[in-house]
N, C-alpha and C positions, 0 to 999 in steps of 0.2 A: 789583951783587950783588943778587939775587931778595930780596926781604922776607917773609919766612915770616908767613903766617895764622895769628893765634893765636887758639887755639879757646876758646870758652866755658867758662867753668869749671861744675861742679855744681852752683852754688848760682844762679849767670845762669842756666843751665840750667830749673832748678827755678822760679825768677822764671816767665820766662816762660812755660814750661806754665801756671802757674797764672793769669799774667794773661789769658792764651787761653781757660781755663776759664773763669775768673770772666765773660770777655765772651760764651762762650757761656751762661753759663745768665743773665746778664741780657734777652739776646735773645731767650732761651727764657720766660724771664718775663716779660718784656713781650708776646711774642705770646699768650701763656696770660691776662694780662692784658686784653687788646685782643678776642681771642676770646670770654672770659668779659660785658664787657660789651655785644658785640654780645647774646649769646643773652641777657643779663637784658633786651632789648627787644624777643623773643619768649617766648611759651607754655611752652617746651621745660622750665622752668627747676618749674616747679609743676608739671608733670603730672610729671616724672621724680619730685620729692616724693610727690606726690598717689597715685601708683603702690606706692610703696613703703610707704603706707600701709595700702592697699587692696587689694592684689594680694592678699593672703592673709587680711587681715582684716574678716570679717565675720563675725555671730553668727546662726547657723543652727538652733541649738536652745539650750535653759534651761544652762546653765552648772552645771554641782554647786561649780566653786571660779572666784574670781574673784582674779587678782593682779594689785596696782598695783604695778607696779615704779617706785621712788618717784622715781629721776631724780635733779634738783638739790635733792632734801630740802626743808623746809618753814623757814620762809615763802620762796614764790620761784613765778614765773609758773607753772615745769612742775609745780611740785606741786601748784600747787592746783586747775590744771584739768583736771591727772589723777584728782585727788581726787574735784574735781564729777562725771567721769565714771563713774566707780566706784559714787557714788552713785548716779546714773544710774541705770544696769545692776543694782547690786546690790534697789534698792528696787522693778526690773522682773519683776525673778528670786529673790522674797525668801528662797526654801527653797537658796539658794547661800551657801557660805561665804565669807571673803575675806581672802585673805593681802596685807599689805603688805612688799615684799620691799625693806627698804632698810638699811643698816646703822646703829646706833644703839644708845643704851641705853634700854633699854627700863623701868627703872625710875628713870628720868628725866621728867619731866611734861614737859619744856622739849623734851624730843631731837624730831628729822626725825619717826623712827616715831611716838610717842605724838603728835601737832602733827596729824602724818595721821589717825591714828584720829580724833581729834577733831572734824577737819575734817570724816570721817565721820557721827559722833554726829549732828553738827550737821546735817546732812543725813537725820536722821531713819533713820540705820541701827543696828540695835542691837547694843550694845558686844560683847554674847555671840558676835557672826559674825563677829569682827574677830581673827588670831593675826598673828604676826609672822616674817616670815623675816629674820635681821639678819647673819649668819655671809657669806652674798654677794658680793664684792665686784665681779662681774663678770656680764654677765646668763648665760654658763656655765654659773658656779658657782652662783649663783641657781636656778636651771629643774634643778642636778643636785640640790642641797638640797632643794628643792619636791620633786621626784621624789622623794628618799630618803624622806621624813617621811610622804608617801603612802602609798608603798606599792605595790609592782608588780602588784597587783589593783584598785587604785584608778585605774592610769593610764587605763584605758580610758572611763571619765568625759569627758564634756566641760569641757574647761577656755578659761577668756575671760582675756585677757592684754589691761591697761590701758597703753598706752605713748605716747610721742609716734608721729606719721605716720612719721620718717624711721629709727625704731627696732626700728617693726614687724615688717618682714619676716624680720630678724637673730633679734630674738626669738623668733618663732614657729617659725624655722627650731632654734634654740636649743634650744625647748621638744620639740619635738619629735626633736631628737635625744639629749635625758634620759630619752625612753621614752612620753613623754605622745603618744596616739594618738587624740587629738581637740582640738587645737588651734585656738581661736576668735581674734578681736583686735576690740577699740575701739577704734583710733586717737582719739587729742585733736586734732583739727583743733577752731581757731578759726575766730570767726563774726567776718565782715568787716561793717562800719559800710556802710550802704545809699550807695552811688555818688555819688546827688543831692543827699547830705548833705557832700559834700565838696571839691568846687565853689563859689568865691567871686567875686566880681569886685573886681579888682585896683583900680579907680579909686575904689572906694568907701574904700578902705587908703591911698588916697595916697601918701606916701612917694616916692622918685626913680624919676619915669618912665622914665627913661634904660635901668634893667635891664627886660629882656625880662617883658611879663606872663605869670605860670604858671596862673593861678587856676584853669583848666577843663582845665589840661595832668594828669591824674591819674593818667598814665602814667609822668612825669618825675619828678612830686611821693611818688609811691608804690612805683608799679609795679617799676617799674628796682631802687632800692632793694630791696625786698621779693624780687625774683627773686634779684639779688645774693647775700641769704642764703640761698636754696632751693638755690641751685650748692654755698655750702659746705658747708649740710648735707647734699647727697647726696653730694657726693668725700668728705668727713668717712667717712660710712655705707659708700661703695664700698672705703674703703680696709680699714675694720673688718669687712664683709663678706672679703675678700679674704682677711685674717689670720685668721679664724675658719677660712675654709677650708682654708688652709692648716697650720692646729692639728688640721682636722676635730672642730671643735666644731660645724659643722650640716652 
């Protein structure tokens, strides 16, 4: 007598689909993995950064309003060399106003905003060119605020926009889809410590010869790393560019 095939039930069923799945996107991960550190041991990974800082951001004439868009608030790396920038700019172009557009309370000495201005002051710009955008919480809704408070006869001003390199593009793209029809940008790009300063000799350290010396390797020691995070902050920016467009916010 034949022995009847008994079939999978729903939930073996469901099992395994997903254990399929889950070993495709490990395999998917791991090539996206493997791919990624190839390219942090070429160029590719900073100039796509470095692009997206600069493709649209340059300052071509005096600014009449300058906004820091304040990032990770104060105290914290992005804001304070956002800040320094601002300064920059602002003490180049002194007949320019400047918005810090970051959410806060503003009758707080301690908050993000106030910490900025400060950081300002300190930098020799004076408190009277300093207002605040805090309502924000998105660079959108930011650049639609700024626009609102202007005024649609003010858009035509030239306006300089303070941000990180990998936020630029999003921004000025941002700005200029709130109506602003002269759109500048400073990227904050930092200043890298001179090559020859960074280079050691490994025998002078001692320690177990056994591991490979790196000393003069400045590639493995930095580089790789430092590309590493140039790939997450442009997929980071591509994805956010992507959703803006598809919002048609620029």
């Amino acid at each position: 007598m034949p022995v009847k095939s008994r079939k999978p039930n729903k939930a073996g069923t469901l099992i395994q689909r997903t254990g399929k799945l889950f070993r495709i996107l490990i395999l998917v991960a791991g090539a996206f993995f493997i791919i990624a550190c190839i390219l942090a041991f070429t160029t590719l990974p900073y100039y796509a950064w470095h692009w997206m800082g600069t493709h649209k951001g340059s300052i071509t004439q005096a600014p009449s309003t300058i906004v820091l868009l304040g990032g990770s608030g104060m105290p914290s790396e992005d804001g304070l060399i956002r800040s320094y920038y601002t300064a920059f700019v602002a003490n180049k172009y002194p007949k320019s106003s400047i918005i810090i557009a970051l959410p806060g309370d503003t009758a707080d000495s301690l908050s993000s905003p106030c910490l900025l201005r400060q950081e300002l002051i300190m930098r020799n710009v004076n408190r009277s060119r300093v207002t605040f955008e805090t309502e924000g919480r998105n660079t959108r809704q930011q650049a639609m605020d700024i626009a609102k408070t202007k005024g649609i006869s003010n858009l035509k001003y030239p306006i300089t926009i303070v941000t990180s390199p990998e936020h630029m593009y999003r921004a000025i793209l941002s700005f200029e889809k709130a109506g602003f029809a002269n759109v500048q940008g400073l990227p904050t790009f930092e200043t890298s410590v001179e090559e020859d300063k960074l280079c050691y000799n490994d025998r002078d350290l001692k320690g177990n010869a056994i591991v490979p010396p790196i000393g003069h390797n400045k590639q493995l020691r930095y580089q790789f790393w430092t590309h590493l995070k140039y790939e997450i902050l442009v997929i980071r920016e591509v994805f956010a560019l992507g959703y803006y467009k598809l919002r048609a916010w620029i």
